[in-house]
C-alpha positions as CSV (number, residue, x, y, z in Angstrom):
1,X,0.0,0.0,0.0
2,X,1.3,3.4,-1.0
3,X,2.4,5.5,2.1
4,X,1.6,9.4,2.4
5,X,4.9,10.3,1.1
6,X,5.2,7.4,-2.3
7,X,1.6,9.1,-3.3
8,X,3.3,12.3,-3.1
9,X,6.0,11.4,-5.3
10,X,4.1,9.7,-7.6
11,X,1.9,12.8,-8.1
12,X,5.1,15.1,-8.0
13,X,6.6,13.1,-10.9
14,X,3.4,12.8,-12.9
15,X,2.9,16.7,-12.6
16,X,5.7,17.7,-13.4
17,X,5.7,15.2,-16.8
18,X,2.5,17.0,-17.6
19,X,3.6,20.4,-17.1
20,X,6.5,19.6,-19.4
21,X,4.3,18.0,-21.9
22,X,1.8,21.2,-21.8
23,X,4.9,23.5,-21.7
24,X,6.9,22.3,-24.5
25,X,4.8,20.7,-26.6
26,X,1.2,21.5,-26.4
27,X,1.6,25.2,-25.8
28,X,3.9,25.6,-28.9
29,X,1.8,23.3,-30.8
30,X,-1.4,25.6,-30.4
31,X,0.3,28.9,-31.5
32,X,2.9,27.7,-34.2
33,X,0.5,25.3,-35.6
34,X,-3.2,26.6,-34.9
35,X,-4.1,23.3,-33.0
36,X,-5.5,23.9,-29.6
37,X,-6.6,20.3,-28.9
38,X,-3.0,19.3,-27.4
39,X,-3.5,21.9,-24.8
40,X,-7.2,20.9,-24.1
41,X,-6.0,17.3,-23.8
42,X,-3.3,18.0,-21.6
43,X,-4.5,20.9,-19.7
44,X,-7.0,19.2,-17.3
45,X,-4.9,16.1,-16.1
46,X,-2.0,19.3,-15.3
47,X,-4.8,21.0,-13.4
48,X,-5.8,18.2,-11.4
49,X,-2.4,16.9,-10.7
50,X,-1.1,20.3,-9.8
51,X,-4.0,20.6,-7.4
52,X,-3.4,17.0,-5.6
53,X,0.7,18.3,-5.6
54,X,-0.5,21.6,-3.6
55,X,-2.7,19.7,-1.0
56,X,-0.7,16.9,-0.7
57,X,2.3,19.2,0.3
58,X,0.3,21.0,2.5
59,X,-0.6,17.7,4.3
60,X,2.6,16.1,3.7
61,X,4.9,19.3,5.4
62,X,2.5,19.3,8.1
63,X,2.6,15.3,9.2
64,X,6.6,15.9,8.5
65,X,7.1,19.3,10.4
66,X,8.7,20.9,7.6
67,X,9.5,24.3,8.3
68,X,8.5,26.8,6.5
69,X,11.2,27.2,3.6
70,X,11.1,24.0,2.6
71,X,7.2,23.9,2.3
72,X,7.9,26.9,0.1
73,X,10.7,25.4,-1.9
74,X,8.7,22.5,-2.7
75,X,5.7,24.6,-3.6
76,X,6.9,27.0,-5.8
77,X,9.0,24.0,-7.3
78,X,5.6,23.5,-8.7
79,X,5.4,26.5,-10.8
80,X,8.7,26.0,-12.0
81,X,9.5,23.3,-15.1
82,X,11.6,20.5,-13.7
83,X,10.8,22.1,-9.8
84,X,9.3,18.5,-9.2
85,X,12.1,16.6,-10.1
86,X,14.3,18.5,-8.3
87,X,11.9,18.5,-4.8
88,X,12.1,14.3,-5.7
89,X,15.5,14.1,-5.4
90,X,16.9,16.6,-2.9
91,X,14.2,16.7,-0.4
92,X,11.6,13.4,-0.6
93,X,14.3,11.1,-1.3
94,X,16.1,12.3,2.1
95,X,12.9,10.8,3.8
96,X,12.3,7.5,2.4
């Protein structure tokens, strides 16, 4: 069964895969070649991912005591392309 913190990850990685897939492809896609339905397609899994990323790190800094930097690092890693990666490897893998 998946612990607090594995869900966490999973979510972090699949986030940030889809903000890079809406970044880098879909977004250019709809303006260099007219096609919006890339962005469409991609767009609601990103918003729902980044939504579970934002709670669950909420939760997650709370159960862990976090102070308050790092729950800001990890959530503004969020906003940032690659940002999930990076909170992956330098501050979740530290736990597990």
């Amino acid at each position: 069964m998946f612990s607090l913190l594995n869900l966490f990850r999973v979510i972090a990685v699949l986030e940030g895969i889809s903000y890079i897939l809406l970044l880098f492809i879909a977004v250019p896609i709809k303006y260099f070649g007219d096609e919006e339905q890339y962005v469409k397609l991609l767009g609601m899994p990103h918003g729902l991912l980044f939504v579970a990323y934002i709670i669950l790190a909420f939760i997650l800094g709370s159960r862990l005591k976090w102070p308050t930097k790092t729950l800001l690092y990890v959530l503004v890693a969020s906003i940032i392309p690659f940002g999930t990666f990076y909170v992956d490897k330098v501050y979740l893998k530290k736990i597990s």
